[in-house]
N, C-alpha and C positions, 0 to 999 in steps of 0.2 A: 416441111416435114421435120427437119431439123428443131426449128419451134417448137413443136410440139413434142418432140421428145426433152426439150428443158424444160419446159413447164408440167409435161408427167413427172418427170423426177424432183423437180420443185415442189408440186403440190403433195408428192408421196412424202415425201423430207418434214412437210408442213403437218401431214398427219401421225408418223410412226412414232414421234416422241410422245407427243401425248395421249397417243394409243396406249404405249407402255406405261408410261405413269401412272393413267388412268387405271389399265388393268391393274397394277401396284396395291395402287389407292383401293381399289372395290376388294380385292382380293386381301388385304388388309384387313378392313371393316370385316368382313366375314368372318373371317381367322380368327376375328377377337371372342365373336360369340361361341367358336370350338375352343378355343384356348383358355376359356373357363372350365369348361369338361375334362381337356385334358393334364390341366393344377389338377382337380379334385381327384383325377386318376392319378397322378405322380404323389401328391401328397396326402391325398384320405385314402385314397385305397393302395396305396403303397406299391406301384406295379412296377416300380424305376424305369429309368430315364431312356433307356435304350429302349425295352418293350412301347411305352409312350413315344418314343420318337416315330415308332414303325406304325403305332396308329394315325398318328399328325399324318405322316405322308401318305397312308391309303385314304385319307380322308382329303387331300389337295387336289385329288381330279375331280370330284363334283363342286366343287367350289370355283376351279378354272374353267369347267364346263358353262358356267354361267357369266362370269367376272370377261371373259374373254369379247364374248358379244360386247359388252356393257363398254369394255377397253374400244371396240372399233367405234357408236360412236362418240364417246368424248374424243375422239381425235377426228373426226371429223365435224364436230362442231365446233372444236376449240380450230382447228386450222380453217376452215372456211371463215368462220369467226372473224378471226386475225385479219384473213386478204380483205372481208368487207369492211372493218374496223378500219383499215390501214387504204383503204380505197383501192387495192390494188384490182378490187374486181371492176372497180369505174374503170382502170387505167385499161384492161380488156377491152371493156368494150369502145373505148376510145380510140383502143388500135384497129379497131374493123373484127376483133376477135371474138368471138361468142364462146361464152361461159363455158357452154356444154361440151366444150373441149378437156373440159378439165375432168367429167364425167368417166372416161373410159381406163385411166390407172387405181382410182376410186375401188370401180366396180369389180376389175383385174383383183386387186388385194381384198376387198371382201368375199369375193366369189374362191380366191384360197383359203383365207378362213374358215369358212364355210365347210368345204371340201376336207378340210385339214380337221376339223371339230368334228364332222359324222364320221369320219374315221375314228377318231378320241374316242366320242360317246357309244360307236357300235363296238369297241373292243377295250381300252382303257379302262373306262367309266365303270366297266361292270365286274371288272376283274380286280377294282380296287376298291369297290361296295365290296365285295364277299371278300377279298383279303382284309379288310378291316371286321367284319361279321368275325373271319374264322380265327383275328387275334386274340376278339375279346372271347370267344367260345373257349381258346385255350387259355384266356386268364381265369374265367370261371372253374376251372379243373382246380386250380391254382390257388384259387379265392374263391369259394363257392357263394361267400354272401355275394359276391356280382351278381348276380341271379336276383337278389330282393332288393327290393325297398322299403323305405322306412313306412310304416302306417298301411301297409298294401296288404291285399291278399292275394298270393303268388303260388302257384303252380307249380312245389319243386317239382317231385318227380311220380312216378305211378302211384297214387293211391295216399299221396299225401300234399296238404294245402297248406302254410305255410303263414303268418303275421306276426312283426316285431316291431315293437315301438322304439327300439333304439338298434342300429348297428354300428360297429366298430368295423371296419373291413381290414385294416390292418392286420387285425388281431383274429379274424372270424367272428368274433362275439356278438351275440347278442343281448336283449334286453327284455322284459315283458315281452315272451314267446307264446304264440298260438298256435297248436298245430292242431287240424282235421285230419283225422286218420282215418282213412277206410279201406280195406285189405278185402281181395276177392274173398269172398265165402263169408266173412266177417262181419259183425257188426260194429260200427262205426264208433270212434271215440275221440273224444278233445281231450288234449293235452295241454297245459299249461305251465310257465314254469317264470321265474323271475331273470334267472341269467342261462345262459346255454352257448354253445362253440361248435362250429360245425369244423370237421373234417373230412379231408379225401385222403384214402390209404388202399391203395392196390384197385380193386374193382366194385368198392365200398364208400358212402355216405355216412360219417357216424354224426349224428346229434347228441353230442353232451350236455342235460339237462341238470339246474338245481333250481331245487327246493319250489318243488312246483304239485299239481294234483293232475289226478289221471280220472275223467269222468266217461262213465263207459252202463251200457243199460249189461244185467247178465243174459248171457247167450243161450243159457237151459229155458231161462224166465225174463223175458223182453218187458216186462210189467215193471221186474224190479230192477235199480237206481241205485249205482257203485261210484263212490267218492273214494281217490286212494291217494293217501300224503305220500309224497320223497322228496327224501333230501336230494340224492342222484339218481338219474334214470338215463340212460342212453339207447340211441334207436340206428339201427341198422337198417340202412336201403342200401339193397344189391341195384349197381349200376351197368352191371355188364361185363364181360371181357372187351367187349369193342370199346368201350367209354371213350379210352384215353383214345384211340385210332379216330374211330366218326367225325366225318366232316361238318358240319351245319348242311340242311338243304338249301338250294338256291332259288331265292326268290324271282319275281320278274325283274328288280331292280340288276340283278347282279348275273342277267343272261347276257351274251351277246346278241347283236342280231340276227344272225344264223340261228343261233338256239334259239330266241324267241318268235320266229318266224316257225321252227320246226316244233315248239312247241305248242303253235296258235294251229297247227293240224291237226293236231289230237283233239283240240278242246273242242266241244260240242255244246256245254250251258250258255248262254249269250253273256252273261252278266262277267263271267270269268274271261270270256274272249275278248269282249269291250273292255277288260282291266287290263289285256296284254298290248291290246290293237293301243290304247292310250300310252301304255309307255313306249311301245313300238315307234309311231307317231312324235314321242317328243326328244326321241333321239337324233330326228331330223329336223322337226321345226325349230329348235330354238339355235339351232348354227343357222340354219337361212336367215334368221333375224338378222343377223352380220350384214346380208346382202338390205334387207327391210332398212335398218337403220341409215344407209348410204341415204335413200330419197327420207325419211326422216331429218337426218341431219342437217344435209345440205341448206335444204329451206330454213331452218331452225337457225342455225350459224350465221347467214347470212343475213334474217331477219332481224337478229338479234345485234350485228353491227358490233362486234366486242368479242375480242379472242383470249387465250390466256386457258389454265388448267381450270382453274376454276369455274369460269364459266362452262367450260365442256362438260366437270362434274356435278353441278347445280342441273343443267337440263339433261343430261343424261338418264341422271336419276331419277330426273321428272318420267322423264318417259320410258325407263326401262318398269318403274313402280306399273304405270298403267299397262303395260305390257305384258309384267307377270300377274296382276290381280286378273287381266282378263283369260293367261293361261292358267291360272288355278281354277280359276271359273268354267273355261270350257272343258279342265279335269275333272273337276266333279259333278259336271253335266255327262263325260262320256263314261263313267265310272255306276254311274246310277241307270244309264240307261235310258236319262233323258233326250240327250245330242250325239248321234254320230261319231266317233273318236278322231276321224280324222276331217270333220268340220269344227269341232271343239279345240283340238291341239291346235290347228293351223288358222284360228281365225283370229288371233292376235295380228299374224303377220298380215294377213289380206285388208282387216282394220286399218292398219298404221301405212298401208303404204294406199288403201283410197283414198284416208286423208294427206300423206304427205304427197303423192303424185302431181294433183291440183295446185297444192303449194310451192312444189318444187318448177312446175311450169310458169307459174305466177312472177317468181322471184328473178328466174330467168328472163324472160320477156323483157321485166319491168327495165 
Protein backbone atom coordinates (compact mmCIF):
# COMPACT_ATOMS: atom_id res chain seq x y z
CA UNK A 1 0.00 0.00 0.00
CA UNK A 2 2.65 2.16 0.89
CA UNK A 3 4.08 1.58 -2.66
CA UNK A 4 1.73 2.66 -4.15
CA UNK A 5 1.17 5.69 -2.71
CA UNK A 6 5.04 6.72 -3.73
CA UNK A 7 4.52 6.03 -7.02
CA UNK A 8 1.00 7.89 -7.16
CA UNK A 9 2.73 10.87 -5.95
CA UNK A 10 5.76 10.11 -8.36
CA UNK A 11 3.89 9.79 -11.39
CA UNK A 12 1.69 12.99 -10.44
CA UNK A 13 5.03 15.02 -9.87
CA UNK A 14 6.09 13.38 -13.44
CA UNK A 15 2.83 14.92 -14.88
CA UNK A 16 1.97 18.53 -13.15
CA UNK A 17 4.99 20.37 -14.62
CA UNK A 18 4.60 19.78 -17.88
CA UNK A 19 0.97 19.95 -17.57
CA UNK A 20 1.61 23.63 -16.65
CA UNK A 21 3.97 24.41 -19.14
CA UNK A 22 2.14 22.93 -21.67
CA UNK A 23 -0.95 24.85 -20.90
CA UNK A 24 1.63 28.11 -20.69
CA UNK A 25 2.92 27.25 -24.09
CA UNK A 26 -0.83 26.63 -25.87
CA UNK A 27 -2.32 29.31 -24.04
CA UNK A 28 0.62 31.60 -25.40
CA UNK A 29 0.24 30.61 -29.07
CA UNK A 30 -3.47 31.66 -28.84
CA UNK A 31 -2.95 34.93 -27.10
CA UNK A 32 -0.72 35.78 -30.00
CA UNK A 33 -3.58 35.60 -32.48
CA UNK A 34 -5.93 38.06 -29.92
CA UNK A 35 -3.00 40.08 -29.23
CA UNK A 36 -3.07 41.44 -32.76
CA UNK A 37 -6.65 42.58 -32.22
CA UNK A 38 -6.03 44.07 -29.19
CA UNK A 39 -2.57 46.43 -30.69
CA UNK A 40 -5.19 47.47 -33.38
CA UNK A 41 -7.75 48.29 -30.46
CA UNK A 42 -4.98 50.13 -28.17
CA UNK A 43 -3.39 51.91 -31.09
CA UNK A 44 -5.81 52.42 -34.35
CA UNK A 45 -8.75 52.76 -32.57
CA UNK A 46 -7.26 54.47 -29.63
CA UNK A 47 -9.50 52.83 -26.74
CA UNK A 48 -6.39 52.89 -24.01
CA UNK A 49 -4.68 50.68 -22.14
CA UNK A 50 -6.89 50.17 -19.14
CA UNK A 51 -10.27 49.65 -21.27
CA UNK A 52 -7.99 46.97 -23.57
CA UNK A 53 -6.65 45.35 -20.60
CA UNK A 54 -10.36 44.49 -19.38
CA UNK A 55 -11.02 43.10 -22.75
CA UNK A 56 -7.59 40.74 -22.96
CA UNK A 57 -8.92 39.39 -19.66
CA UNK A 58 -12.79 38.67 -20.67
CA UNK A 59 -11.25 37.22 -23.57
CA UNK A 60 -8.79 34.55 -21.33
CA UNK A 61 -11.63 32.10 -20.26
CA UNK A 62 -12.35 30.80 -23.79
CA UNK A 63 -9.02 30.44 -24.50
CA UNK A 64 -8.21 28.49 -21.04
CA UNK A 65 -11.37 26.73 -21.65
CA UNK A 66 -9.48 24.84 -24.32
CA UNK A 67 -5.55 25.31 -23.67
CA UNK A 68 -6.32 23.48 -20.37
CA UNK A 69 -7.37 19.92 -21.81
CA UNK A 70 -4.51 20.48 -24.35
CA UNK A 71 -2.16 21.27 -20.81
CA UNK A 72 -3.34 17.51 -19.30
CA UNK A 73 -2.19 15.77 -22.24
CA UNK A 74 1.31 16.99 -23.02
CA UNK A 75 2.01 16.02 -19.31
CA UNK A 76 0.94 13.05 -19.58
CA UNK A 77 2.74 12.20 -22.70
CA UNK A 78 5.74 14.12 -21.80
CA UNK A 79 5.85 12.03 -18.27
CA UNK A 80 4.87 8.62 -19.40
CA UNK A 81 7.36 9.63 -22.13
CA UNK A 82 10.10 10.01 -19.74
CA UNK A 83 9.53 6.67 -17.39
CA UNK A 84 9.47 4.61 -20.83
CA UNK A 85 12.48 6.61 -22.27
CA UNK A 86 14.36 6.14 -18.86
CA UNK A 87 13.11 2.39 -18.80
CA UNK A 88 11.69 3.05 -15.63
CA UNK A 89 8.47 1.31 -16.98
CA UNK A 90 10.76 -1.96 -17.63
CA UNK A 91 12.03 -1.49 -14.12
CA UNK A 92 7.93 -2.18 -12.94
CA UNK A 93 7.55 -4.67 -14.50
CA UNK A 94 10.68 -6.38 -13.39
CA UNK A 95 9.43 -5.73 -9.88
CA UNK A 96 6.40 -8.10 -10.36
CA UNK A 97 4.60 -4.62 -10.64
CA UNK A 98 2.14 -3.87 -13.41
CA UNK A 99 1.74 -0.60 -15.00
CA UNK A 100 -1.74 -0.28 -14.45
CA UNK A 101 -1.06 0.84 -11.04
CA UNK A 102 -0.01 3.91 -12.14
CA UNK A 103 -3.49 4.39 -13.93
CA UNK A 104 -5.65 5.52 -10.94
CA UNK A 105 -3.84 9.15 -9.70
CA UNK A 106 -3.87 9.75 -13.57
CA UNK A 107 -7.34 9.37 -13.80
CA UNK A 108 -8.04 11.07 -10.09
CA UNK A 109 -6.48 14.46 -11.51
CA UNK A 110 -8.21 14.31 -14.85
CA UNK A 111 -11.50 13.52 -13.63
CA UNK A 112 -10.78 16.97 -11.33
CA UNK A 113 -10.20 18.68 -14.39
CA UNK A 114 -12.90 17.77 -15.74
CA UNK A 115 -15.15 18.42 -13.00
CA UNK A 116 -13.27 21.78 -12.33
CA UNK A 117 -13.80 23.00 -16.43
CA UNK A 118 -17.71 22.21 -16.62
CA UNK A 119 -18.05 24.24 -13.74
CA UNK A 120 -15.54 27.12 -15.74
CA UNK A 121 -17.57 26.62 -18.92
CA UNK A 122 -21.30 26.39 -17.38
CA UNK A 123 -20.67 29.74 -15.44
CA UNK A 124 -17.21 31.61 -16.17
CA UNK A 125 -17.14 31.00 -19.78
CA UNK A 126 -20.29 32.81 -20.59
CA UNK A 127 -20.15 35.61 -18.26
CA UNK A 128 -16.82 36.52 -19.71
CA UNK A 129 -18.26 36.14 -23.58
CA UNK A 130 -20.82 38.91 -22.77
CA UNK A 131 -18.61 40.96 -20.53
CA UNK A 132 -16.36 41.22 -23.29
CA UNK A 133 -19.63 41.79 -26.08
CA UNK A 134 -20.79 44.57 -23.46
CA UNK A 135 -17.21 46.30 -23.35
CA UNK A 136 -16.79 46.74 -26.86
CA UNK A 137 -20.85 47.71 -27.06
CA UNK A 138 -19.84 50.46 -24.66
CA UNK A 139 -16.74 51.49 -26.81
CA UNK A 140 -18.94 51.75 -29.68
CA UNK A 141 -21.07 54.71 -27.79
CA UNK A 142 -17.55 56.00 -27.36
CA UNK A 143 -16.24 55.51 -30.98
CA UNK A 144 -19.07 54.86 -33.14
CA UNK A 145 -17.03 53.90 -36.28
CA UNK A 146 -16.41 50.40 -34.18
CA UNK A 147 -19.53 49.43 -35.66
CA UNK A 148 -17.96 49.50 -39.47
CA UNK A 149 -15.53 48.42 -41.49
CA UNK A 150 -13.57 49.46 -44.10
CA UNK A 151 -15.12 48.41 -47.66
CA UNK A 152 -18.44 46.80 -45.98
CA UNK A 153 -21.89 47.58 -46.07
CA UNK A 154 -23.14 47.85 -42.44
CA UNK A 155 -26.10 48.27 -40.67
CA UNK A 156 -25.99 51.47 -38.62
CA UNK A 157 -29.00 52.14 -37.27
CA UNK A 158 -32.96 52.17 -38.30
CA UNK A 159 -33.35 53.20 -41.71
CA UNK A 160 -29.88 53.66 -42.60
CA UNK A 161 -26.86 51.54 -44.43
CA UNK A 162 -23.71 52.69 -44.16
CA UNK A 163 -20.07 52.18 -46.59
CA UNK A 164 -16.67 53.86 -46.36
CA UNK A 165 -13.51 53.28 -48.00
CA UNK A 166 -11.30 54.62 -45.50
CA UNK A 167 -11.81 54.97 -41.40
CA UNK A 168 -9.84 56.60 -39.07
CA UNK A 169 -11.21 55.47 -35.63
CA UNK A 170 -9.38 57.52 -33.64
CA UNK A 171 -10.48 60.45 -34.92
CA UNK A 172 -14.37 59.14 -36.11
CA UNK A 173 -13.52 60.00 -39.70
CA UNK A 174 -14.35 58.82 -42.43
CA UNK A 175 -13.50 58.62 -46.16
CA UNK A 176 -15.46 58.03 -49.56
CA UNK A 177 -18.93 57.83 -47.52
CA UNK A 178 -22.00 55.76 -48.83
CA UNK A 179 -25.01 55.95 -47.12
CA UNK A 180 -28.70 54.37 -48.10
CA UNK A 181 -31.19 56.20 -46.62
CA UNK A 182 -34.62 55.00 -46.20
CA UNK A 183 -37.03 56.64 -43.58
CA UNK A 184 -40.64 55.13 -42.92
CA UNK A 185 -43.07 56.83 -45.29
CA UNK A 186 -40.19 58.07 -47.33
CA UNK A 187 -38.72 57.51 -50.28
CA UNK A 188 -35.30 56.31 -50.44
CA UNK A 189 -32.07 58.15 -51.05
CA UNK A 190 -28.04 57.85 -51.49
CA UNK A 191 -25.97 60.03 -50.09
CA UNK A 192 -22.47 60.38 -50.81
CA UNK A 193 -19.77 62.41 -49.62
CA UNK A 194 -15.67 62.50 -49.82
CA UNK A 195 -14.84 63.01 -46.01
CA UNK A 196 -17.50 62.77 -43.03
CA UNK A 197 -17.18 62.28 -38.86
CA UNK A 198 -19.49 60.72 -36.89
CA UNK A 199 -20.55 61.70 -33.53
CA UNK A 200 -22.57 60.70 -30.30
CA UNK A 201 -23.93 63.64 -28.19
CA UNK A 202 -26.75 63.10 -25.53
CA UNK A 203 -29.43 60.49 -27.33
CA UNK A 204 -28.13 61.48 -30.85
CA UNK A 205 -26.04 60.07 -33.93
CA UNK A 206 -24.65 63.12 -35.99
CA UNK A 207 -23.05 62.35 -39.40
CA UNK A 208 -20.95 65.33 -40.58
CA UNK A 209 -20.75 65.22 -44.17
CA UNK A 210 -18.34 67.15 -46.93
CA UNK A 211 -18.66 67.88 -50.18
CA UNK A 212 -20.54 65.21 -51.35
CA UNK A 213 -24.22 64.74 -53.41
CA UNK A 214 -27.52 63.83 -52.35
CA UNK A 215 -29.54 61.60 -55.07
CA UNK A 216 -33.03 61.07 -54.26
CA UNK A 217 -36.25 60.39 -57.02
CA UNK A 218 -39.12 63.51 -55.99
CA UNK A 219 -41.74 62.41 -53.80
CA UNK A 220 -44.76 64.37 -55.64
CA UNK A 221 -43.15 62.64 -59.06
CA UNK A 222 -41.26 59.25 -58.63
CA UNK A 223 -40.47 59.57 -62.53
CA UNK A 224 -38.51 62.42 -61.77
CA UNK A 225 -34.35 62.25 -60.83
CA UNK A 226 -32.76 64.88 -58.10
CA UNK A 227 -29.02 65.30 -58.05
CA UNK A 228 -28.18 68.00 -55.16
CA UNK A 229 -24.24 69.22 -54.56
CA UNK A 230 -22.89 70.32 -50.65
CA UNK A 231 -20.19 71.28 -49.44
CA UNK A 232 -21.78 70.43 -45.66
CA UNK A 233 -24.59 68.34 -44.90
CA UNK A 234 -25.23 66.63 -41.45
CA UNK A 235 -27.68 63.84 -40.45
CA UNK A 236 -29.31 63.28 -37.34
CA UNK A 237 -30.40 59.65 -36.14
CA UNK A 238 -32.37 59.68 -32.90
CA UNK A 239 -30.96 56.84 -30.77
CA UNK A 240 -33.07 56.71 -27.77
CA UNK A 241 -33.07 57.72 -24.34
CA UNK A 242 -32.08 54.14 -23.30
CA UNK A 243 -28.94 54.08 -25.80
CA UNK A 244 -26.37 54.85 -23.23
CA UNK A 245 -28.34 52.24 -20.49
CA UNK A 246 -29.15 49.04 -23.09
CA UNK A 247 -27.21 46.07 -22.54
CA UNK A 248 -26.36 43.95 -25.73
CA UNK A 249 -28.73 40.77 -26.01
CA UNK A 250 -27.26 37.47 -24.85
CA UNK A 251 -26.44 35.03 -27.29
CA UNK A 252 -26.30 31.26 -26.62
CA UNK A 253 -22.61 31.72 -26.40
CA UNK A 254 -22.81 33.94 -23.41
CA UNK A 255 -25.85 31.80 -21.37
CA UNK A 256 -25.09 29.84 -18.60
CA UNK A 257 -26.24 26.34 -18.35
CA UNK A 258 -29.21 26.88 -16.33
CA UNK A 259 -30.20 29.67 -18.74
CA UNK A 260 -29.51 27.70 -21.69
CA UNK A 261 -31.21 24.76 -20.54
CA UNK A 262 -34.29 27.12 -19.57
CA UNK A 263 -34.10 28.61 -22.55
CA UNK A 264 -34.06 25.25 -24.74
CA UNK A 265 -37.94 24.96 -23.20
CA UNK A 266 -39.32 27.64 -24.92
CA UNK A 267 -37.81 26.89 -28.27
CA UNK A 268 -40.00 25.00 -30.41
CA UNK A 269 -38.21 25.39 -34.27
CA UNK A 270 -35.72 22.28 -34.43
CA UNK A 271 -33.08 24.18 -36.31
CA UNK A 272 -32.73 26.94 -33.30
CA UNK A 273 -33.02 24.06 -30.50
CA UNK A 274 -30.10 21.98 -32.28
CA UNK A 275 -27.97 25.37 -32.12
CA UNK A 276 -28.61 25.61 -28.22
CA UNK A 277 -28.55 21.56 -27.71
CA UNK A 278 -24.94 21.93 -29.62
CA UNK A 279 -23.53 24.55 -27.41
CA UNK A 280 -25.28 22.93 -24.46
CA UNK A 281 -23.35 19.82 -25.32
CA UNK A 282 -19.89 21.36 -25.71
CA UNK A 283 -19.79 22.80 -22.41
CA UNK A 284 -19.30 19.25 -21.34
CA UNK A 285 -17.61 17.43 -23.85
CA UNK A 286 -14.55 19.21 -24.31
CA UNK A 287 -13.43 19.07 -20.33
CA UNK A 288 -14.30 15.21 -20.61
CA UNK A 289 -11.62 15.18 -23.15
CA UNK A 290 -9.14 15.72 -20.14
CA UNK A 291 -10.39 12.22 -18.97
CA UNK A 292 -10.17 11.00 -23.30
CA UNK A 293 -6.61 12.26 -23.38
CA UNK A 294 -5.42 10.03 -20.17
CA UNK A 295 -6.06 6.53 -22.55
CA UNK A 296 -4.76 8.63 -25.52
CA UNK A 297 -1.64 9.67 -23.94
CA UNK A 298 -0.68 7.00 -22.11
CA UNK A 299 -0.19 4.64 -25.11
CA UNK A 300 1.25 7.64 -27.16
CA UNK A 301 4.07 8.44 -24.42
CA UNK A 302 4.91 5.19 -23.91
CA UNK A 303 5.08 4.31 -27.59
CA UNK A 304 6.88 6.92 -28.26
CA UNK A 305 9.86 5.97 -25.67
CA UNK A 306 11.21 9.87 -25.34
CA UNK A 307 9.95 12.24 -22.71
CA UNK A 308 10.76 15.96 -22.37
CA UNK A 309 8.22 19.21 -23.25
CA UNK A 310 8.65 18.96 -26.37
CA UNK A 311 7.78 15.91 -27.25
CA UNK A 312 4.44 16.16 -25.18
CA UNK A 313 3.83 19.35 -27.39
CA UNK A 314 4.63 17.92 -30.81
CA UNK A 315 1.97 15.00 -30.16
CA UNK A 316 -0.35 16.86 -28.31
CA UNK A 317 -1.06 18.95 -30.83
CA UNK A 318 -1.09 16.19 -33.15
CA UNK A 319 -3.99 15.08 -31.49
CA UNK A 320 -5.66 17.75 -29.91
CA UNK A 321 -5.72 19.23 -34.06
CA UNK A 322 -7.68 15.86 -34.87
CA UNK A 323 -9.81 16.24 -32.16
CA UNK A 324 -11.04 19.72 -32.88
CA UNK A 325 -11.47 19.33 -36.81
CA UNK A 326 -13.62 16.51 -35.81
CA UNK A 327 -15.54 18.61 -33.05
CA UNK A 328 -16.15 21.44 -35.69
CA UNK A 329 -17.15 18.80 -37.80
CA UNK A 330 -19.85 17.20 -35.56
CA UNK A 331 -20.72 21.20 -34.99
CA UNK A 332 -21.78 21.92 -38.14
CA UNK A 333 -23.34 18.65 -38.67
CA UNK A 334 -25.68 19.27 -35.39
CA UNK A 335 -26.19 22.92 -36.40
CA UNK A 336 -27.67 22.08 -39.99
CA UNK A 337 -29.67 19.45 -38.81
CA UNK A 338 -27.73 16.75 -40.24
CA UNK A 339 -26.41 14.77 -36.92
CA UNK A 340 -27.88 14.70 -33.61
CA UNK A 341 -26.05 17.30 -31.29
CA UNK A 342 -25.13 15.32 -28.74
CA UNK A 343 -23.64 12.45 -31.23
CA UNK A 344 -21.94 15.22 -33.06
CA UNK A 345 -20.31 17.28 -29.92
CA UNK A 346 -19.26 13.97 -28.16
CA UNK A 347 -18.15 11.80 -30.88
CA UNK A 348 -14.66 13.18 -30.85
CA UNK A 349 -14.26 11.90 -27.42
CA UNK A 350 -15.83 8.21 -28.01
CA UNK A 351 -13.41 8.31 -31.46
CA UNK A 352 -10.14 8.81 -29.49
CA UNK A 353 -10.71 6.71 -26.77
CA UNK A 354 -12.00 3.29 -29.28
CA UNK A 355 -8.73 3.98 -30.80
CA UNK A 356 -6.74 4.70 -27.86
CA UNK A 357 -8.27 1.83 -25.42
CA UNK A 358 -6.94 -1.12 -27.79
CA UNK A 359 -3.67 0.86 -27.64
CA UNK A 360 -3.58 1.45 -24.23
CA UNK A 361 -4.12 -2.36 -23.47
CA UNK A 362 -1.52 -3.28 -26.21
CA UNK A 363 1.19 -1.38 -24.56
CA UNK A 364 0.41 -2.68 -21.20
CA UNK A 365 0.48 -6.32 -21.74
CA UNK A 366 3.52 -5.85 -24.00
Amino acid sequence: MRKCKILHRYILREILLPFFLGFCVFTFVLLMDRFFDLVDLLIGKGLGFIFVSKIFLSSLPFIIALTIPMGVLVGIISGFGRLSGDSEILALRASGINPVILLPPVLLFSLFITLSMSLFNSWVLPFANYRSKELLYRASYKRPTLRIRERTFVHLYKGYTLWAGRIDHTRNELEDVRIYERKKGDIPRIITAKKGKMKVEEENLYLFLEDGEIHELEKSSPELYRRLHFTRFSIKIPLGPSYKTVKPARTKRELSVPELIKRLKGLKKRKVRWAYLVELNKRFSIPFAAIVFVFTGIPAGLMARRGGLGMGLSLSLLFFVIYYILLIGGEELGTREILHPGIGIWWPNLFLLLVSIPLLRKVIRS
